[in-house]
N, C-alpha and C positions, 0 to 999 in steps of 0.2 A: 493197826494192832498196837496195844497199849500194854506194857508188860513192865513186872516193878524188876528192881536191879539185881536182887537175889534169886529169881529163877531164872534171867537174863544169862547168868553167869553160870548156872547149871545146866544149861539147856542150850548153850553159843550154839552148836551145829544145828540144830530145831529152826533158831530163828534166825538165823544167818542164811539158810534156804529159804523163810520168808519173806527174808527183807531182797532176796534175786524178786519177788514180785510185788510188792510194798514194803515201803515202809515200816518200821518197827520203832515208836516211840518208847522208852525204856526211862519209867521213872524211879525218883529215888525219894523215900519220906511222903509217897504220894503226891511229887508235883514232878513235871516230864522235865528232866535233864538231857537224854541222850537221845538220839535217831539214827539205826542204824540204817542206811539206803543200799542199794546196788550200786554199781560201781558207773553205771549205765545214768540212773539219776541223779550221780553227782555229778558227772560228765555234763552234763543235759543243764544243770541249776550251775556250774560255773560257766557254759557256754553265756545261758540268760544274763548272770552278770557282767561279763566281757562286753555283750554286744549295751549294756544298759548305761556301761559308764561311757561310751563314745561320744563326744558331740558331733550332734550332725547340724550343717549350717540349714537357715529356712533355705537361700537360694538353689543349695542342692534337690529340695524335695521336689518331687513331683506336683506343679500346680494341684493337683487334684485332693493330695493331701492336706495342702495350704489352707486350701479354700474351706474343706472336711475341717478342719482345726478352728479355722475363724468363725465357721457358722457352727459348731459345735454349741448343744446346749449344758450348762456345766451347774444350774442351777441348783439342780440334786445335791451338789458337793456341799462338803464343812466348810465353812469358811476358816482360813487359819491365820 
């Protein structure tokens, strides 16, 4: 749901019950500044960040993973 900042403001209870089941992009001048989430999906998007900055060594992984990564085909990608 995409809502601009002035009815955002007049209507907090409305979409603050929307945002318990999606997200609520809330923009301002017509470009998205704000996202109101549940409390559930922010929980959820800092866990993902947590677990994403970890390094994990190769020798821990699971051969199976190893092998999954070396024969991986990655041809589709950008080059950067």
């Amino acid at each position: 749901m995409i809502i601009n900042a002035s009815d955002f403001q007049k209507r907090l209870g409305e979409f603050a019950d929307i945002a318990r089941r999606e997200p609520v992009t809330i923009t301002r001048h017509g470009r998205s500044s704000l996202v109101l989430l549940s409390i559930e999906d922010y929980q959820r998007l800092k866990e993902i960040e947590a677990r994403s900055t970890q390094v994990v060594k190769v020798t821990e992984m699971p051969a199976e993973t190893v092998d999954a990564m070396r024969s991986a085909d990655l041809s589709h990608l950008p080059e950067t």
